[in-house]
ROSE-264102 format. One line per field, with one value per atom (N, C-alpha, C): atom name; residue number from 1; x, y, z. Coordinates in pm, whole numbers. Atoms other than C-alpha are relative to their C-alpha. Last residue first. Layout:
<recs>
a = c(CA, ...) $
k = c(NUM, ...) $
xx = c(X, ...) $
yy = c(Y, ...) $
zz = c(Z, ...) $
</recs>
This chain:
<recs>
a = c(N, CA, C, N, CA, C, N, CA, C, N, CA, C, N, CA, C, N, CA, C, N, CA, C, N, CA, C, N, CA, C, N, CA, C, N, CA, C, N, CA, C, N, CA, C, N, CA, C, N, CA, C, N, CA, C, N, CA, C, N, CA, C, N, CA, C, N, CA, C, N, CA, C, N, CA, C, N, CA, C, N, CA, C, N, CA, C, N, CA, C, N, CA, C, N, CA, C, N, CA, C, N, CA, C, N, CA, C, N, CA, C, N, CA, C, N, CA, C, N, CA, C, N, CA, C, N, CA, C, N, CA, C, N, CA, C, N, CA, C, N, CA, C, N, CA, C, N, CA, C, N, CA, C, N, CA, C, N, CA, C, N, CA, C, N, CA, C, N, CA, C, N, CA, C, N, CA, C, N, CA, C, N, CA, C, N, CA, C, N, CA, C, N, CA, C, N, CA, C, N, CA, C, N, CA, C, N, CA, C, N, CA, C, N, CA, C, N, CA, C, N, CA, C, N, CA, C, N, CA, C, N, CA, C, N, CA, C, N, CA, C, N, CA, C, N, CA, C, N, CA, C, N, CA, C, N, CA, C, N, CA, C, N, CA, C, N, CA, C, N, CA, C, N, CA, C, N, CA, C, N, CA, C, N, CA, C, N, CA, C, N, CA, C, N, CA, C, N, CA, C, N, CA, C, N, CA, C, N, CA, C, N, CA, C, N, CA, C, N, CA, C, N, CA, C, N, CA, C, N, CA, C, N, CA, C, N, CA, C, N, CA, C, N, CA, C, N, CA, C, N, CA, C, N, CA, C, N, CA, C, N, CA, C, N, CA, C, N, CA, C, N, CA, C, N, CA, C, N, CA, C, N, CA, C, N, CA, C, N, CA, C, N, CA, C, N, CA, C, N, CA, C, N, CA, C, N, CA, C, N, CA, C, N, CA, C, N, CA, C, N, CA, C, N, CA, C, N, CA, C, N, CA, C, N, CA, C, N, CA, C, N, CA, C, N, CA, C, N, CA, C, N, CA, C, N, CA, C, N, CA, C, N, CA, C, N, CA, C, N, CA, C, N, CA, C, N, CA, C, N, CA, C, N, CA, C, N, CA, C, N, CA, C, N, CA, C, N, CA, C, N, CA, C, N, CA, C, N, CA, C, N, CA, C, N, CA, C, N, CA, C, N, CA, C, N, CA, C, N, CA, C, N, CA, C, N, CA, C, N, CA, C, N, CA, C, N, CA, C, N, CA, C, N, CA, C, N, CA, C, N, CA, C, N, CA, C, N, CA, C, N, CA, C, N, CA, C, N, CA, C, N, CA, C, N, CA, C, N, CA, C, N, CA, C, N, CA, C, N, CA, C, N, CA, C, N, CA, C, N, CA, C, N, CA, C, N, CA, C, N, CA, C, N, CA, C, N, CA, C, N, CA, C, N, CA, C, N, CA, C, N, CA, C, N, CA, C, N, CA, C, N, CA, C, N, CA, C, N, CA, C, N, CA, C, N, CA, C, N, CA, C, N, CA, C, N, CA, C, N, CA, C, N, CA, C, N, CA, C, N, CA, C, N, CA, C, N, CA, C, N, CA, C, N, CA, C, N, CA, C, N, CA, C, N, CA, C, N, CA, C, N, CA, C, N, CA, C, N, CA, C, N, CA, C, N, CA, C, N, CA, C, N, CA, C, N, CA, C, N, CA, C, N, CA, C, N, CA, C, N, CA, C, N, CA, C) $
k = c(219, 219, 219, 218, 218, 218, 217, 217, 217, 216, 216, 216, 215, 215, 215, 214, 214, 214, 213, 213, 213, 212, 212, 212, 211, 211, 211, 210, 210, 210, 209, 209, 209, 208, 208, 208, 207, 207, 207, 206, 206, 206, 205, 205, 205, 204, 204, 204, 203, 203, 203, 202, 202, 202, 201, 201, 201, 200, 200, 200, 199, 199, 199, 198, 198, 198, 197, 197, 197, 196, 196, 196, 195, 195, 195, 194, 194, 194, 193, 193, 193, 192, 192, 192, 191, 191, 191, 190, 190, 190, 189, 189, 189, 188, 188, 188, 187, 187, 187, 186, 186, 186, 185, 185, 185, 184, 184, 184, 183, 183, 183, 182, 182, 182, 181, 181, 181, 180, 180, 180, 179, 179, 179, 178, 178, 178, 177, 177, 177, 176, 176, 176, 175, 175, 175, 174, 174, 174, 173, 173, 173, 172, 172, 172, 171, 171, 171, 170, 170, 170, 169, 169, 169, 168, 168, 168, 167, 167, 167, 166, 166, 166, 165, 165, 165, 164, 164, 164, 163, 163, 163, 162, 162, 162, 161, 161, 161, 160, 160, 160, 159, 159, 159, 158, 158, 158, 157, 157, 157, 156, 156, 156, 155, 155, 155, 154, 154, 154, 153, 153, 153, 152, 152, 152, 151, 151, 151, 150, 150, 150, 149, 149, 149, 148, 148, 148, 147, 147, 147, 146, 146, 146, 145, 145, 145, 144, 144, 144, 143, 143, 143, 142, 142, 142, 141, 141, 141, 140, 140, 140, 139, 139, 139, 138, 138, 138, 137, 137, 137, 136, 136, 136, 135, 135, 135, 134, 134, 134, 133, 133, 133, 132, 132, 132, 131, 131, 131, 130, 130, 130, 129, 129, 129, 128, 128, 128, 127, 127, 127, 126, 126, 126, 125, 125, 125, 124, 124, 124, 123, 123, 123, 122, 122, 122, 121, 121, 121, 120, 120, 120, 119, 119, 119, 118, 118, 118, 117, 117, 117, 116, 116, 116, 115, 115, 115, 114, 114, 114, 113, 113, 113, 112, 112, 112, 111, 111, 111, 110, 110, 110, 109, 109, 109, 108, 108, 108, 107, 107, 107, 106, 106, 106, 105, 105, 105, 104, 104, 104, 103, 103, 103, 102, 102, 102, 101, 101, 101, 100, 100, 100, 99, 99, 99, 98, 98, 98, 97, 97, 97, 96, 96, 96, 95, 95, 95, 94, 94, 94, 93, 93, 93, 92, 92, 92, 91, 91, 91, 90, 90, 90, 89, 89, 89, 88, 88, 88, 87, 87, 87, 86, 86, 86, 85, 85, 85, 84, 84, 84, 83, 83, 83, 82, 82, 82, 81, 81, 81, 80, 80, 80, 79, 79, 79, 78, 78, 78, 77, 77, 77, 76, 76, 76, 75, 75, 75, 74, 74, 74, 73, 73, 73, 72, 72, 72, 71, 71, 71, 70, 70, 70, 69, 69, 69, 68, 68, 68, 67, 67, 67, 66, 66, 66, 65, 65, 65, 64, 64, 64, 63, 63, 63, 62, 62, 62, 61, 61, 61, 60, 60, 60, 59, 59, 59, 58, 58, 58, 57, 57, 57, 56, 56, 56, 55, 55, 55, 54, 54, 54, 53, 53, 53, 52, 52, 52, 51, 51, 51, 50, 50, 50, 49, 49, 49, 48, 48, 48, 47, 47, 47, 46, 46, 46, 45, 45, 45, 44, 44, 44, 43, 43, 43, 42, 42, 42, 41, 41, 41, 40, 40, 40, 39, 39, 39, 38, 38, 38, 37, 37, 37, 36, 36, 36, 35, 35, 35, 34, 34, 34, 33, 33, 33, 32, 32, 32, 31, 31, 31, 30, 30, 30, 29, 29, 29, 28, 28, 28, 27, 27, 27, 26, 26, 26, 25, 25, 25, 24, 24, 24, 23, 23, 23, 22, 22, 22, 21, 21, 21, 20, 20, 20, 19, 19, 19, 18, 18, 18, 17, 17, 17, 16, 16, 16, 15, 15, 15, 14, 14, 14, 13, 13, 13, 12, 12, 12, 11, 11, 11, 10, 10, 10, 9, 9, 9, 8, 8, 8, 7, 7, 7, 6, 6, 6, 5, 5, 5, 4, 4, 4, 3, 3, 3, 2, 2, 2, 1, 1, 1) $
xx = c(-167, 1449, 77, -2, 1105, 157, -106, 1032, 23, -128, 753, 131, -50, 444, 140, -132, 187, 54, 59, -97, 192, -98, -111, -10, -79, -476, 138, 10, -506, 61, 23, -418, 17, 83, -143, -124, -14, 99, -121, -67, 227, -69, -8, 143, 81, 128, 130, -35, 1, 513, -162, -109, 576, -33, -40, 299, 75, 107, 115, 24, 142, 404, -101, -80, 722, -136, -6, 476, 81, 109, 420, -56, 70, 710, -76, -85, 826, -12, 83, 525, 73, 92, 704, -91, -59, 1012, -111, -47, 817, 71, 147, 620, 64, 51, 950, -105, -31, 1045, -21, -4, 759, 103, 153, 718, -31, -2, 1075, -82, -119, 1050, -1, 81, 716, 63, 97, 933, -112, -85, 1205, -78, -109, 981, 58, -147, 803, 65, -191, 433, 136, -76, 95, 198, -75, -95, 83, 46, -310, 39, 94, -57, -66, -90, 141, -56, 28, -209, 160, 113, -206, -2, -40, 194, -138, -87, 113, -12, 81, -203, 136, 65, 72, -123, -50, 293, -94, -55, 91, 64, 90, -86, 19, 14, 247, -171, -85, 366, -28, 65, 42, 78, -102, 125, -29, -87, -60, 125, -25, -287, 142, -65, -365, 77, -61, -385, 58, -48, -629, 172, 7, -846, 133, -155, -925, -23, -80, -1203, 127, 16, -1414, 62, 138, -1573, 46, 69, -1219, -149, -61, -1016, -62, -109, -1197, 32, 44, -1414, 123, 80, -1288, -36, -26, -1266, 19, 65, -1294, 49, -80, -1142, -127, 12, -1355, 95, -89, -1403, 45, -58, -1711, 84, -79, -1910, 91, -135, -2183, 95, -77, -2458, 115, -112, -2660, 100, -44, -3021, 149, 45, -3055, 55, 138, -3003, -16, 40, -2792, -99, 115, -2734, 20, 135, -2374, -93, 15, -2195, 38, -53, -2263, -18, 59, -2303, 65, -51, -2162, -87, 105, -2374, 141, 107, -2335, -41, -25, -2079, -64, 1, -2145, 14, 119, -2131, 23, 3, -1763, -105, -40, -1783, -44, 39, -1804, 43, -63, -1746, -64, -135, -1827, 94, -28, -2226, 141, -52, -2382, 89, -79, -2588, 90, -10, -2852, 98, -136, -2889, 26, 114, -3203, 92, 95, -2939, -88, 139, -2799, -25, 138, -2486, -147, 142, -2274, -82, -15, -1870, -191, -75, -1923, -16, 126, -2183, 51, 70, -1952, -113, -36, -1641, -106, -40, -1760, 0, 114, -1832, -9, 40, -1444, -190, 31, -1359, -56, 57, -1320, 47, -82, -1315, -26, 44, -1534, 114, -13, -1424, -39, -37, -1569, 48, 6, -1632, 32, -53, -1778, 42, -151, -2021, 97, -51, -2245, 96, 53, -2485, 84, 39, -2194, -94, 37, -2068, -115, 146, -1995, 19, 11, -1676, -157, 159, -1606, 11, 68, -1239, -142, -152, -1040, -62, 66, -1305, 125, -78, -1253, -14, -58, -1448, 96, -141, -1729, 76, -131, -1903, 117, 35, -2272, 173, 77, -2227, 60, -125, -2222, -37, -27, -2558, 148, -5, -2573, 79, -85, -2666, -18, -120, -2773, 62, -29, -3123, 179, 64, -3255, 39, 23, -3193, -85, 110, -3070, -35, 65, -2748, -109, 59, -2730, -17, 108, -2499, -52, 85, -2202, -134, 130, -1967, -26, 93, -1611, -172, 129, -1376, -61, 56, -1036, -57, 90, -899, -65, 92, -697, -96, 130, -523, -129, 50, -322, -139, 96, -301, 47, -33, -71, -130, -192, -71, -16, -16, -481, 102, 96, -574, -30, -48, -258, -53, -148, -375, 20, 46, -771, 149, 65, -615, -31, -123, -410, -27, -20, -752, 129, 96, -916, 78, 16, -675, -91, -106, -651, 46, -82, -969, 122, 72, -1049, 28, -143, -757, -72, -144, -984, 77, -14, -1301, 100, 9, -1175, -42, -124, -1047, -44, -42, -1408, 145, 41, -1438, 69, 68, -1503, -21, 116, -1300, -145, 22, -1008, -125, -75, -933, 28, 27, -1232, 72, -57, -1094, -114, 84, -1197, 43, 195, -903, -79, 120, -625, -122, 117, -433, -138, 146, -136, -101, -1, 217, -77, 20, 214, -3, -97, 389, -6, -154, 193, 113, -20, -127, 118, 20, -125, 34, -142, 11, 38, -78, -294, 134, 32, -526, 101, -48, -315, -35, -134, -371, 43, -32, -757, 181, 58, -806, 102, 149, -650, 3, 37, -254, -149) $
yy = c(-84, -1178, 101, -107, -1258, 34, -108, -1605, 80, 50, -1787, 109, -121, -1854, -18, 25, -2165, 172, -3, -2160, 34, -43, -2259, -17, 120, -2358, 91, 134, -2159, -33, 78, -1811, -177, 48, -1720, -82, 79, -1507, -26, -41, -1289, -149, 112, -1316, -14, 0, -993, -102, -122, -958, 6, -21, -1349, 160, 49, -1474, 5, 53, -1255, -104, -105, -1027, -68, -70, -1276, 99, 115, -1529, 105, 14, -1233, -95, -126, -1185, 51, 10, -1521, 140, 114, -1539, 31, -55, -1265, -62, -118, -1406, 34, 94, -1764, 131, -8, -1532, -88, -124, -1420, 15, -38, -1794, 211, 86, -1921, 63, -23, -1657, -71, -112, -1743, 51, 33, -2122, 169, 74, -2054, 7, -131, -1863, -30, -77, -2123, 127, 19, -2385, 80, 92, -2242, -34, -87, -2128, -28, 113, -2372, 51, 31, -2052, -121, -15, -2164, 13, 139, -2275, -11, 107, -1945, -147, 51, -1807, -13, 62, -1931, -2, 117, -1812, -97, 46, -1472, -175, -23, -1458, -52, 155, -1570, -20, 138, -1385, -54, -48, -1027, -129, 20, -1117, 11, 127, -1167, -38, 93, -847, -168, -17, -647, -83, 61, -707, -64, 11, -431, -113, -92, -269, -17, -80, -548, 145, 43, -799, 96, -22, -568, -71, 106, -546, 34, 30, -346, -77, -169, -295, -20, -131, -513, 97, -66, -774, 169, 26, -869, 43, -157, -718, -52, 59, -1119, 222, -18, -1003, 23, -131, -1133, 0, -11, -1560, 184, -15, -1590, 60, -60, -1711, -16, 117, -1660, 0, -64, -1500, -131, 107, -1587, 117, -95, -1390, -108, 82, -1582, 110, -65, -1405, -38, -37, -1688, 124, -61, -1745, 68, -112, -1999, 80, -8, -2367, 174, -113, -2418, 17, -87, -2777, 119, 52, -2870, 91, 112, -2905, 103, -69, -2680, -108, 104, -2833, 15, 30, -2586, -82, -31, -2558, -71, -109, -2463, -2, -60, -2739, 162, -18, -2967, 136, 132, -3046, -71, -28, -2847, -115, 108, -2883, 34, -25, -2644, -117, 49, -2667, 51, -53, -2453, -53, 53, -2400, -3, -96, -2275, -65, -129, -2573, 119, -208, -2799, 71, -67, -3186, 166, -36, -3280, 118, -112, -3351, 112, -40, -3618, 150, 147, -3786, 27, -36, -3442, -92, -81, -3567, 28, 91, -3860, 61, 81, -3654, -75, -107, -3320, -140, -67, -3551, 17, 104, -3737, 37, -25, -3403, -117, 95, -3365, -6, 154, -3057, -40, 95, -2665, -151, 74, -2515, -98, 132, -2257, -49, 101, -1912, -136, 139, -1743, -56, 76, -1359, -176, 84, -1159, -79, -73, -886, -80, -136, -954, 63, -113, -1188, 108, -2, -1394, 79, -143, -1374, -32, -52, -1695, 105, -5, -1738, 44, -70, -1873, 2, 35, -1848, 13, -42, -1875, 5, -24, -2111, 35, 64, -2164, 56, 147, -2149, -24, 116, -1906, -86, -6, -1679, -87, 93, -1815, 66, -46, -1792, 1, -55, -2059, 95, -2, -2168, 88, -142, -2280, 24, -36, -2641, 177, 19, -2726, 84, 54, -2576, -9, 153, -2611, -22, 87, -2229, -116, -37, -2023, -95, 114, -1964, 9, 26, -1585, -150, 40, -1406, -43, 2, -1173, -93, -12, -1185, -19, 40, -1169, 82, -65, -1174, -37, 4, -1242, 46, 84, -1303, -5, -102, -904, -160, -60, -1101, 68, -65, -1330, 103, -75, -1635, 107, -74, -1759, 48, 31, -2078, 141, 133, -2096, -52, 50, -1747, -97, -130, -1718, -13, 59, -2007, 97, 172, -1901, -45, -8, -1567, -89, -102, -1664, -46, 113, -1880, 29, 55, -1542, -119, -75, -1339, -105, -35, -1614, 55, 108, -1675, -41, 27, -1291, -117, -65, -1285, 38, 56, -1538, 48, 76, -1376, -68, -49, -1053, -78, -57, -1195, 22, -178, -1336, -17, -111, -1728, 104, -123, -1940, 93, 48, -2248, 115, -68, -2016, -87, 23, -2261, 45, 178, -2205, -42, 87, -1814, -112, 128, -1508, -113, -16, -1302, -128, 85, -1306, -11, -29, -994, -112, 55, -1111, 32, -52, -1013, -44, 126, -1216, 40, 130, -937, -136, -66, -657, -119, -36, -865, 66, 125, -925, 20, -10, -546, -163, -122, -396, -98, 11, -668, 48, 137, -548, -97, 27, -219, -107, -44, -217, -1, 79, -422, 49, 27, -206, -100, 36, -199, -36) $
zz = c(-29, 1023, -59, 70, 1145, 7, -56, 1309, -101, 81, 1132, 29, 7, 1301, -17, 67, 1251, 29, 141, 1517, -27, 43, 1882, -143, 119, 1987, -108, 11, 2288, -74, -136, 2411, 15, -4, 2080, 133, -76, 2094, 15, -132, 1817, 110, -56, 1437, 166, -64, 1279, 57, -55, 1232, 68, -79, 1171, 37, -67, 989, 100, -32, 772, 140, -44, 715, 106, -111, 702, 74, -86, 506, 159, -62, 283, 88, -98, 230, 11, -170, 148, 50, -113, -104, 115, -30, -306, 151, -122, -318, 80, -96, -412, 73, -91, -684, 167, -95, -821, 90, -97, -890, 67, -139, -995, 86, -57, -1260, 161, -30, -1389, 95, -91, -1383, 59, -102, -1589, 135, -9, -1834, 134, -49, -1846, 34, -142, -1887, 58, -36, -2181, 143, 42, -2155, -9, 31, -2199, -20, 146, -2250, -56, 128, -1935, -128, 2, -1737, -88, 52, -1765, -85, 139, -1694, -86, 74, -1373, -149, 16, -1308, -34, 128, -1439, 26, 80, -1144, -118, 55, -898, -102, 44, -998, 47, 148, -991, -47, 120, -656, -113, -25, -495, -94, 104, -648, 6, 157, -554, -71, 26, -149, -150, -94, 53, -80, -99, -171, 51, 131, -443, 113, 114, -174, -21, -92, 80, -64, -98, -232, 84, -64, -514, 154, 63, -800, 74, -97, -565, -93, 28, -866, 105, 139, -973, 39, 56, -639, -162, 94, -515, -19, 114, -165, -127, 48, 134, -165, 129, 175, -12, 110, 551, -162, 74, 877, -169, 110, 1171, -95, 113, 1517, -102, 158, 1624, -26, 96, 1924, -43, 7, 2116, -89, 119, 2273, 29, -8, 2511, -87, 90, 2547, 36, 4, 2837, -128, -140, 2981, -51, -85, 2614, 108, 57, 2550, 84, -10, 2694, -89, -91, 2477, 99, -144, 2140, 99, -137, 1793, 151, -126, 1494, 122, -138, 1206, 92, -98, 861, 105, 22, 691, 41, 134, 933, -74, -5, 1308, -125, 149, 1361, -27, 85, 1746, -141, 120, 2089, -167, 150, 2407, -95, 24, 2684, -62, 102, 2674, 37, 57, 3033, -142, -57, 3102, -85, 28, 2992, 106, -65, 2991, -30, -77, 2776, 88, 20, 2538, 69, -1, 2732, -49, 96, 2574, 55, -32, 2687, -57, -167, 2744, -8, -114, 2435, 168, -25, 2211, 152, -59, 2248, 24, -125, 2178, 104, -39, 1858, 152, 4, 1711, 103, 101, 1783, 33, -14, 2015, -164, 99, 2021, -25, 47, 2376, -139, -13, 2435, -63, 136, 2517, 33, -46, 2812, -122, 96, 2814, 38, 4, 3065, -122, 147, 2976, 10, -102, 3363, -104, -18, 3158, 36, -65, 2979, 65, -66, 2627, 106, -36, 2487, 125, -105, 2291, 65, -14, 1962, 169, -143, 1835, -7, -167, 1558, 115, -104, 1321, 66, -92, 929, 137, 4, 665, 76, -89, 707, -50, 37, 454, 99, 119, 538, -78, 90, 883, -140, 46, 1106, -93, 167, 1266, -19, 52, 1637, -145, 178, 1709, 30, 21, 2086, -152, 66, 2147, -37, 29, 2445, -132, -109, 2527, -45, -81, 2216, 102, 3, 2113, 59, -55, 1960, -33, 10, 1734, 95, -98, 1709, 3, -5, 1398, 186, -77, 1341, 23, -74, 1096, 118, -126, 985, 22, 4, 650, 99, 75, 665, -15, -99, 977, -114, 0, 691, 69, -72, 707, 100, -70, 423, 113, -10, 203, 108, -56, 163, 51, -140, 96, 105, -81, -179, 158, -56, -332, 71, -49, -378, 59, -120, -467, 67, -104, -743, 107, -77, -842, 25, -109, -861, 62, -83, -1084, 163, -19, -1351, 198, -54, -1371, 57, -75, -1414, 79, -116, -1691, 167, 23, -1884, 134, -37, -1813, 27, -138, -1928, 121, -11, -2277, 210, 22, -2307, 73, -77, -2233, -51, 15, -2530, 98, -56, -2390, -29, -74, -2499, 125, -77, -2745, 163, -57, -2908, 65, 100, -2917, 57, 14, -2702, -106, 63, -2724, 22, 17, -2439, -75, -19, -2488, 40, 42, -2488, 123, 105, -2415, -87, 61, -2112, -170, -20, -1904, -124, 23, -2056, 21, 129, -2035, -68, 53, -1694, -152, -4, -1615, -64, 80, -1771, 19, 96, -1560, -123, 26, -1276, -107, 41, -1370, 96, 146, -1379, -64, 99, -1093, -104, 19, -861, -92, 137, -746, -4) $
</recs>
């Protein structure tokens, strides 16, 4: 399902067009079912993980300096590992900021990096300081792009009914809709959800090296 007919199908279901109104907060019809569509997603992105949220990047720590920058779509951290001269990998272990000051309290201190710590919202804090330029590789979890500016999405593709309730069930909210209609919406989006919990969780979800993550037997 694209944009264009889920938009189509919003409106078919809700049997409204959304016009601009005062009530509307003066957003356009396409704003409206936009909002809608997005903060779905926002839930959706936050209740299931989903391999299609998973990236990774390549970058560079550099020698003496501890912090290495996150990047600017990050929000959540699956692994960082530092890439050794001979191609090697090493994961670092992720720790409290608290941690990296406690085990490395000299700075000056330099070796191969093999912790790691959430500093602030853009910077990770490596222990020990780097003794040399390192390439790190980040795997991450990230927002992709909304099927409202892409046209379509990995969502609309792979699981269009879960994006379809839970967009109805926003602008439920919004129209202020009856109980029993709301009740409705909730419950097809809760099928929906549960299979995409079976997907995201239980078929693409297998065995984890380290930090054990939620998985949901498949039946």
């Amino acid at each position: 399902m694209n944009y264009t007919q889920l938009t189509a199908s919003i409106k078919a279901y809700c049997e409204n067009d959304f016009p601009q109104a005062v009530g509307a907060g003066g957003l356009t019809s396409a704003e409206q079912i936009a909002r809608f569509v997005q903060q779905a997603e926002q839930r959706i992105y936050n209740s299931i993980q989903f391999p299609a949220l998973r990236k990774n990047v390549t970058g560079n720590a550099t020698a003496s300096n501890k912090y290495l920058a996150t990047p600017v779509d990050w929000l959540a951290t699956f692994s960082l590992a530092r890439i050794n001269a001979d191609g090697s990998y090493e994961y670092l272990l992720n720790k409290d900021v608290n941690y990296i000051r406690e085990a490395f309290p000299f700075p000056a201190t330099s070796g191969p990096p093999t912790h790691y710590a959430i500093f602030d919202e853009n910077t990770f804090i490596l222990g020990p300081t780097p003794d040399a330029s390192y390439s790190m590789e980040l795997h991450y979890f990230y927002y992709p792009q909304s099927i409202v500016t892409a046209g379509t999405s990995w969502l609309g593709d792979n699981l269009d009914s879960l994006l379809l309730y839970g967009s109805l069930l926003e602008a439920a909210a919004f129209m202020k809709s009856e109980a029993d209609t709301v009740k409705n919406y909730m419950d097809r989006y809760n099928e929906a959800f549960a299979m995409g919990k079976q997907l995201g969780e239980g078929k693409d979800r297998q065995d984890m090296y380290r930090t054990p993550q939620v998985r949901y037997p498949v039946k």
